[in-house]
C-alpha positions as CSV (number, residue, x, y, z in Angstrom):
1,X,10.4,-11.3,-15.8
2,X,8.7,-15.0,-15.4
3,X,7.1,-16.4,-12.7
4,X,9.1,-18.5,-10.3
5,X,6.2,-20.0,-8.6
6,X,2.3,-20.5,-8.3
7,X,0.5,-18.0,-5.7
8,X,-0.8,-19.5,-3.1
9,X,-3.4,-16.9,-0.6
10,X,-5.1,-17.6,2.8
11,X,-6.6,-15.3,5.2
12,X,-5.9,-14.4,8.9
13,X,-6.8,-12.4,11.6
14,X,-5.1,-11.1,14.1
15,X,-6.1,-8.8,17.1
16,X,-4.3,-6.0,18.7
17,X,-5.7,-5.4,21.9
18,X,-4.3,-2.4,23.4
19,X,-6.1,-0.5,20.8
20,X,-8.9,-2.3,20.2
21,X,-8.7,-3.1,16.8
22,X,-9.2,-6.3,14.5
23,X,-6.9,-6.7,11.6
24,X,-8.4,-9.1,8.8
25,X,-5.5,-9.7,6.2
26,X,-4.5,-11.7,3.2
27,X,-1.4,-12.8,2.7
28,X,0.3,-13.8,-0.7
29,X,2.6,-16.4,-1.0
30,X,4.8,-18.5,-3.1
31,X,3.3,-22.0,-3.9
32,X,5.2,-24.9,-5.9
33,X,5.5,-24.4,-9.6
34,X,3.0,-26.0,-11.0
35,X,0.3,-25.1,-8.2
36,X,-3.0,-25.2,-10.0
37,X,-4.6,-21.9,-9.9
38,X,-8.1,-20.3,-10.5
39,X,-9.6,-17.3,-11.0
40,X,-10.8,-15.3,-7.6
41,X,-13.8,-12.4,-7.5
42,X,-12.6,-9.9,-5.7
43,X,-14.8,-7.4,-6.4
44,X,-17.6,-7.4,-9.3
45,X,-16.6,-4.1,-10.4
46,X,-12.4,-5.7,-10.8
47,X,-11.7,-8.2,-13.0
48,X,-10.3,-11.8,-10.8
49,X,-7.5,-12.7,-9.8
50,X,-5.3,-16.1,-10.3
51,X,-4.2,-18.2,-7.3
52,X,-4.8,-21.3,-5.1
53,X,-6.6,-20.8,-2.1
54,X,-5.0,-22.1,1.3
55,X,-2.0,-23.9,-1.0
56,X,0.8,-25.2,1.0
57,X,3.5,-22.9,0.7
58,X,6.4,-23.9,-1.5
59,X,9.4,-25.6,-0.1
60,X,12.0,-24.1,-2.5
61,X,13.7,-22.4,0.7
62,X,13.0,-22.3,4.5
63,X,12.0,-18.3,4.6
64,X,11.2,-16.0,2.5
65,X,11.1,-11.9,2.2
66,X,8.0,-10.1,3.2
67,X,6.7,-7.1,1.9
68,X,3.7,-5.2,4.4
69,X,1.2,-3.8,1.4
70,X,-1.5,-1.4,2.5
71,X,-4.4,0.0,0.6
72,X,-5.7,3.2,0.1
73,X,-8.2,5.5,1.7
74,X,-12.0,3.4,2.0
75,X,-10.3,0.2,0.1
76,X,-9.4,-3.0,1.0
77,X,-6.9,-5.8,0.9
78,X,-8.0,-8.4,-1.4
79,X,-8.0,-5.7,-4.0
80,X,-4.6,-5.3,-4.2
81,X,-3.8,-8.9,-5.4
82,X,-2.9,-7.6,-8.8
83,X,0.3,-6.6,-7.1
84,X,0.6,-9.3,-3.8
85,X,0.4,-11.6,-6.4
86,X,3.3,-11.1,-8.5
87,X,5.7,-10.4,-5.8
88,X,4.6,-14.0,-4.4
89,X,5.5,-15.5,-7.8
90,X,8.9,-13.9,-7.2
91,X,9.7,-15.2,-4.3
92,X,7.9,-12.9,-1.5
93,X,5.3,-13.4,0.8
94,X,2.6,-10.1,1.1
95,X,0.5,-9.4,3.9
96,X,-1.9,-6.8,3.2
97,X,-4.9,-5.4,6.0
98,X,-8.3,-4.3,5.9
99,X,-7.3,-1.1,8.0
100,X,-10.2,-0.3,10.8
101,X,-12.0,2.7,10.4
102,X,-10.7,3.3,6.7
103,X,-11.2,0.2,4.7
104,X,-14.2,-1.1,2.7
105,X,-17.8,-1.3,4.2
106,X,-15.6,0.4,7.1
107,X,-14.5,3.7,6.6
108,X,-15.8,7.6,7.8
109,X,-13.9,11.0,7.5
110,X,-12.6,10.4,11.2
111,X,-11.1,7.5,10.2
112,X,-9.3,8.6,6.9
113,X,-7.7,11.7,9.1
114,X,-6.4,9.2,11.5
115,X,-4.1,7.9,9.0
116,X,-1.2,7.3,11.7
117,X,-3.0,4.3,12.9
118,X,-2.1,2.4,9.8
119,X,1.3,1.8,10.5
120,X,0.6,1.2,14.0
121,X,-1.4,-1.9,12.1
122,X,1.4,-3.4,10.4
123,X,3.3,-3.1,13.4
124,X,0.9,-5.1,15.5
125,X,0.1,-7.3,12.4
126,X,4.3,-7.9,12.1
127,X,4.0,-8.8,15.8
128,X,1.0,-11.1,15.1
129,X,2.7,-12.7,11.8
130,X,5.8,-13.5,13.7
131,X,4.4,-15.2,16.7
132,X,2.3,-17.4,14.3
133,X,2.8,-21.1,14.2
134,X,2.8,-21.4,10.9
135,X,3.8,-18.5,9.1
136,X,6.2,-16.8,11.7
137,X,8.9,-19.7,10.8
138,X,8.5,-18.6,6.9
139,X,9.4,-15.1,7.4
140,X,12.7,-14.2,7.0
141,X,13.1,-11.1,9.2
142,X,16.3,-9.5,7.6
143,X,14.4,-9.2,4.6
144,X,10.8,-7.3,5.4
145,X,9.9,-4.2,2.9
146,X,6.6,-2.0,2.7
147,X,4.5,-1.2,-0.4
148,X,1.5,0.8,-0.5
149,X,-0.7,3.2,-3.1
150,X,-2.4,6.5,-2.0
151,X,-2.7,6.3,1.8
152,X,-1.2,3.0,1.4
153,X,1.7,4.9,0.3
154,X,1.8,7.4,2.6
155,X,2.1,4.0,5.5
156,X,4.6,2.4,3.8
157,X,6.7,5.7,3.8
158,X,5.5,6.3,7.5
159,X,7.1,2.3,8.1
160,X,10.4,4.0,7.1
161,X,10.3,7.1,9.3
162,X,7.7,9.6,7.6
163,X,5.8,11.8,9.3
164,X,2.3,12.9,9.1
165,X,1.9,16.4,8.7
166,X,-1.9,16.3,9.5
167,X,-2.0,20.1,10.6
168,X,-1.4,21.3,6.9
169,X,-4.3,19.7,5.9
170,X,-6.9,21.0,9.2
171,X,-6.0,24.2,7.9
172,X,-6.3,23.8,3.8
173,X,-9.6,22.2,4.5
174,X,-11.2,24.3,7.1
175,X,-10.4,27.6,6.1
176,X,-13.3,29.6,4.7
177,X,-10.7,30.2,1.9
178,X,-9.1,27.1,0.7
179,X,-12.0,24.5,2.1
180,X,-13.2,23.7,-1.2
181,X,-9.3,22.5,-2.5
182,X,-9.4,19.4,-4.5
183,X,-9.3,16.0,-1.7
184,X,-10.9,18.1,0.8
185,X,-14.3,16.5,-0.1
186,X,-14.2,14.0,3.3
187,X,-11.7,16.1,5.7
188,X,-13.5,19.8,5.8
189,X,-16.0,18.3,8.0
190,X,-14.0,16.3,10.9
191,X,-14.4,17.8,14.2
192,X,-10.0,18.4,14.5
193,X,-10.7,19.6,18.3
194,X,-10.3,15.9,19.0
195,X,-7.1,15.4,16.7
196,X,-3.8,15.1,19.0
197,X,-2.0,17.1,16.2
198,X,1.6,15.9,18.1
199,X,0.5,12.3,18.2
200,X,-0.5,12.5,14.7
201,X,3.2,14.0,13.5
202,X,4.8,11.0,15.6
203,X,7.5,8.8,14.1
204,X,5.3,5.3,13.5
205,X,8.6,4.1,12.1
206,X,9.5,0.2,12.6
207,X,12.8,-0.8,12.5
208,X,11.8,-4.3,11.2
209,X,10.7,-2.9,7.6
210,X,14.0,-2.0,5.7
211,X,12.6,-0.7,2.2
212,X,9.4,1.1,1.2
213,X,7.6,1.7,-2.2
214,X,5.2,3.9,-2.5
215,X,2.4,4.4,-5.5
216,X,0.7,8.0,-5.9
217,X,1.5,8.2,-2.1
218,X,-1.5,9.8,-0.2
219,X,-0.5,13.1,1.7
220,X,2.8,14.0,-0.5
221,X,2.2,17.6,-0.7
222,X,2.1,18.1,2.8
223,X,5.7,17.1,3.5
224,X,7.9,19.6,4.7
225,X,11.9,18.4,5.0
226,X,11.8,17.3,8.8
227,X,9.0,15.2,7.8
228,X,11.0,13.2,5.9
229,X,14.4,13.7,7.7
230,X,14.3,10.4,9.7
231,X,14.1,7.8,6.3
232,X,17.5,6.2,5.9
233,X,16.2,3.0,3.9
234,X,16.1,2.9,0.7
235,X,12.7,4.2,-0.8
236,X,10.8,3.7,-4.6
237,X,8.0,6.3,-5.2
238,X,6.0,5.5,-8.6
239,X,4.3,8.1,-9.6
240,X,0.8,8.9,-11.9
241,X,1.6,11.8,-14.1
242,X,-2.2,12.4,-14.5
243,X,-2.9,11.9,-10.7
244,X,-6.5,13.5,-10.4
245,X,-6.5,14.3,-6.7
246,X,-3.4,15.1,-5.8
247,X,-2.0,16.8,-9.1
248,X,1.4,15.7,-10.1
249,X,4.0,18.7,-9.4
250,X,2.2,19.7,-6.7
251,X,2.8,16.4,-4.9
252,X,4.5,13.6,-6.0
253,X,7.0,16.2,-7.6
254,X,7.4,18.0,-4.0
255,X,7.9,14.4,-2.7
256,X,10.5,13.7,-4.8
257,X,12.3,16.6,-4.2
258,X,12.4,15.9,-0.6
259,X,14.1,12.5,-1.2
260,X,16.5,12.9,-4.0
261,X,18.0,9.5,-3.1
262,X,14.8,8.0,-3.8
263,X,14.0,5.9,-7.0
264,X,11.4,7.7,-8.2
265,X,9.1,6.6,-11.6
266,X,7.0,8.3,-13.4
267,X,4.2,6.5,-15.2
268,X,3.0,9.2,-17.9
269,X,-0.7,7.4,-18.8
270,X,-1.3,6.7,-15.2
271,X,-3.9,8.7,-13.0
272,X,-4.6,7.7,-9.2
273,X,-6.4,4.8,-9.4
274,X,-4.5,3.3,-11.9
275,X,-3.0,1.2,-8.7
276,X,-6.5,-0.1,-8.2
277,X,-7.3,-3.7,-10.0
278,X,-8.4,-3.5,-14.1
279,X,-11.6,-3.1,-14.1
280,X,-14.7,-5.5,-15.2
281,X,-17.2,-4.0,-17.7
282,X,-19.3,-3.5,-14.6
283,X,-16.5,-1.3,-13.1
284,X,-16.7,0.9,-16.3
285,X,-20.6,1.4,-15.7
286,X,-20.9,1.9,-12.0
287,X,-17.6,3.5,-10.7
288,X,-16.0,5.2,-13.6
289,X,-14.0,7.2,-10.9
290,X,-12.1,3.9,-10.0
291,X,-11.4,2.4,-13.7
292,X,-10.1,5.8,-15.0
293,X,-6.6,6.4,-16.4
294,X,-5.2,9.7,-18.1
295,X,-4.9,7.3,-20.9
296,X,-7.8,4.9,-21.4
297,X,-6.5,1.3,-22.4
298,X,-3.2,1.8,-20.5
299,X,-3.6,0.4,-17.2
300,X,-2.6,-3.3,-17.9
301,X,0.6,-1.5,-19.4
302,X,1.1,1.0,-16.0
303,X,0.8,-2.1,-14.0
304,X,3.1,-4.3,-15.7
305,X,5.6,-1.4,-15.0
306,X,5.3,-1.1,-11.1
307,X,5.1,-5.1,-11.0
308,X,8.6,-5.4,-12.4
309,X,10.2,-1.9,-10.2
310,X,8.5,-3.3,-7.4
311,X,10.3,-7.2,-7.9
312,X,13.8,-5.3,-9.1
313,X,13.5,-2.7,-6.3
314,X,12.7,-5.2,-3.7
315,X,15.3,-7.8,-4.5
316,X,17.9,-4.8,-4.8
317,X,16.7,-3.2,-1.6
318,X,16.3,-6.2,0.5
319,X,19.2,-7.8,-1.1
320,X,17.0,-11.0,-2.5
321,X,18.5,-13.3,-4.8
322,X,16.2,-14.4,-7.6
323,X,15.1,-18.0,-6.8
């Protein structure tokens, strides 16, 4: 599937004052063939990314799709460029945010458990985005999608109408019993007395995003049906076979079985953070956790994969021509 365009990435912030929170983002977009573009360091530990800083924006067509992308739990925008970045040479614009509380340099147990404030950030981002000068008149808004990996996933679901079912987990994790089960390591500890368990099960759903793709989505084995029961648009899950933390059957499996209309893929040499960036040879010596796949060598392959279901299932889903 080739290219239709340079990539072209800026950053802005917006702020959403009712809840006091400053949303940093980069957005992706599509850039006139021909764009030059150079290699950007994300993170020593990932290996760079390809595309013109601040570009103008191509002029191919007036608006353009948009697809919300969030990352997961303690990561942070920029470092999902390896997938912003091909849906902007395919015709979309991507916004991704550096979610307060549970991003990069900006994260803590209380904040990952509070995962139903994420979609409550796109939704005051997609206000922000909108009312912008500049970008707001780009945006077509028929045409907006979510995308997401671990936690990331579980918000782009939540976009659609999931439901966090953050109970299931208070209990796994702080029963004398169960507390050492696998992804407990940073939620046994939270103090839940000061959880709103209701607010947390809420429907975060925005009527603006039409389609969600999920990788290895955070949370999946928590789901019981009525979590679920309010997604009507059209959903992708991709899924890591050898998922490390949350073990394959056990969630994306359940996940799957709860939306049998979903389009669900299953990458067999894929393990969680498989949806992170390739790593550098620095990545390999200093966070092996992060650069690991249950097939070493394969993650250039596993993300060539989810670039093209991801372009296919947006176009499809959003009902994008190829331009």
């Amino acid at each position: 599937m080739d290219a239709t365009h340079s990539v072209g990435f800026t950053r802005l912030t917006f702020e959403d004052p009712a809840r006091q929170r400053t949303l940093k983002t980069v957005l992706w977009y599509p850039s006139a063939q021909g764009t030059p573009m150079v290699e950007h360091v994300a993170s020593p530990i990932f290996v760079p990314f390809h595309a013109a800083k601040d570009a103008p924006a191509a002029s191919t067509q007036a608006r353009w799709p948009l697809v919300v992308l969030s990352h997961g739990n303690g990561g942070e925008a920029i470092n999902m460029s390896w997938f912003g970045a091909h849906l902007a040479a395919h015709g979309f614009m991507v916004v991704s945010v550096n979610h307060p509380g549970n991003s990069y340099g900006d994260t803590s147990p209380e904040g990952y458990v509070r995962g139903w404030e994420r979609p409550r950030d796109f939704t005051a981002l997609l206000d922000g985005l909108l009312a912008h000068p500049s970008w707001g008149p780009r945006v077509d808004v028929e045409r907006i999608g979510s995308a997401g990996h671990s936690m990331g996933g579980y918000t782009a679901l939540a976009l659609v109408g999931a439901r966090l079912n953050l109970k299931f987990l208070a209990d796994v994790c702080t029963s004398p019993a169960t507390r050492a089960h696998l992804g407990c390591e940073e939620l046994r500890d939270v103090d839940y007395s000061r959880i709103d368990f209701a607010e947390a099960r809420a429907s975060y759903q925005d009527s603006r995003v039409r389609a969600a793709f999920a990788m290895a989505p955070g949370m999946a084995g928590t789901y019981e049906a009525r979590d679920v029961a309010d997604i009507t648009a059209p959903v992708a899950l991709v899924l890591a076979k050898g998922d490390e933390l949350m073990p394959h059957e056990e969630n994306g499996v359940h996940l799957a079985k709860l939306l049998p209309a979903a389009k669900t893929v299953v990458l067999e040499d894929a393990a969680h953070f498989t949806f992170l960036p390739q790593c550098a040879e620095l990545g390999f010596k200093v966070a092996p956790m992060l650069c690991r796949d249950a097939k070493p060598g394969t993650r250039a392959d596993s993300q060539t994969r989810t670039n093209a279901e991801a372009v296919a299932f947006f176009r499809r889903a959003l009902d994008v021509q190829a331009r």
